[in-house]
Every structure is written in structure tokens, then in C-alpha cells.
N, C-alpha and C positions, 0 to 999 in steps of 0.2 A: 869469394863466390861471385861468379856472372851476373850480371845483370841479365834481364828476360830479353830474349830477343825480340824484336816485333820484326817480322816477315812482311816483304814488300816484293811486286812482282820481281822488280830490279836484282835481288838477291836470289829468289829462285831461279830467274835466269842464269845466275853469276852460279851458281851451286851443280845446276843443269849442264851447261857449257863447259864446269871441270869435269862432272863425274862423265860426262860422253866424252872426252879427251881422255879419259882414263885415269884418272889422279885420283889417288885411294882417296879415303875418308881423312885418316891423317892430313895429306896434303892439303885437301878443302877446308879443314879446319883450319890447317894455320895461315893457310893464304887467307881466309877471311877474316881472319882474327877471332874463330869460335871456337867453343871445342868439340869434340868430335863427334861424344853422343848428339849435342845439340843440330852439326849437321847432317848426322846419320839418320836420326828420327826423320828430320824435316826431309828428308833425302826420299827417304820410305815413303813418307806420305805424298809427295808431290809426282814421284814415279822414277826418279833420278836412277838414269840406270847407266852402266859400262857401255861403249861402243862392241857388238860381238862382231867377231871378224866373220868374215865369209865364211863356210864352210864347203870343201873341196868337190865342185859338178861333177854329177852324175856326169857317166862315160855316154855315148849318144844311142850305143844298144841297149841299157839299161833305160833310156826314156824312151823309147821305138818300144819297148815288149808290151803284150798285155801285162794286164794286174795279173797277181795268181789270184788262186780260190782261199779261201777259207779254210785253214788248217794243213795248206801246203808247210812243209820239215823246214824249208828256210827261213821265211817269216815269222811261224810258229817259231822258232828256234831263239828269234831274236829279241823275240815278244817275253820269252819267260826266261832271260837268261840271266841269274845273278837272284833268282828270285824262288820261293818256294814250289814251286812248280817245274824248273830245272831238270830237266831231264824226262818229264811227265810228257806221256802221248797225247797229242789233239785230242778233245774229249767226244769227237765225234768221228768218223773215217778219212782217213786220209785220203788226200786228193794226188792223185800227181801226174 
């Protein structure tokens, strides 16, 4: 059994620095010599998150449009898709 670790800025750094380089839980474990749940939890609490990649820009007619309305079919579509409501009309009159 482990010894208790006692956290120090220095190692949240170090724990910080791998999980945004992207190095699983695994990896941080063993590069620091812990084990995994121990820097998963600390991980969790301190905010230790994955680098996310960018996601691919809007095309420049898409940022030029108005917003739509409230219960226009594409948005609504997008809003409840994969979800109970799947297939279900705008619960109010469609705008379009």
C-alpha cells in the first residue's frame, strides 16, 4: 500500500501540464510515480482537463444570418435529436 500523498502546488502543476498535453490517467500515474485513482481524483478536484481541439468554423454565411425564431424545424430538430422528444412538433406554431 501507498503512502498518503501530500499535494503541493509543484505537483498540481506537474499533473496539470500532463493531463492538457493529453497523457491519460495511466500515463500521469506512472510518470509521477502514483497510482491512478490517486491522480484521477486529485485530477478531478483541481480541474485537470484534456486539451480540446478546435472545432471546425462556421462557414461565413452562417455567421452573416440572422438568428432564427423559436421553434424554427432546424434548430428545433437539433435540440431534440437522440432524445425523447425525437420526432415531436415545436410545442408552440412553427415559425418559418
Amino acid at each position: 500500500m501507498r503512502a498518503h500523498v501530500r499535494w503541493t502546488p509543484e505537483l498540481d502543476d506537474r499533473l496539470r501540464t500532463l493531463r492538457w498535453a493529453g497523457v491519460t490517467w495511466d500515463g500521469i500515474a506512472e510518470a509521477m510515480g502514483l497510482g491512478r485513482n490517486t491522480v484521477l481524483e486529485r485530477g478531478r478536484k483541481i480541474g485537470a482537463r484534456r486539451m480540446q481541439a478546435p472545432g471546425p468554423a462556421a462557414p461565413q454565411e452562417a455567421r452573416d444570418r440572422p438568428a432564427r425564431q423559436a421553434g424554427h424545424p432546424l434548430t428545433w430538430g437539433m435540440l431534440i435529436a437522440g432524445t425523447v422528444l425525437d420526432g415531436e412538433a415545436y410545442p408552440y406554431p412553427v415559425f418559418l
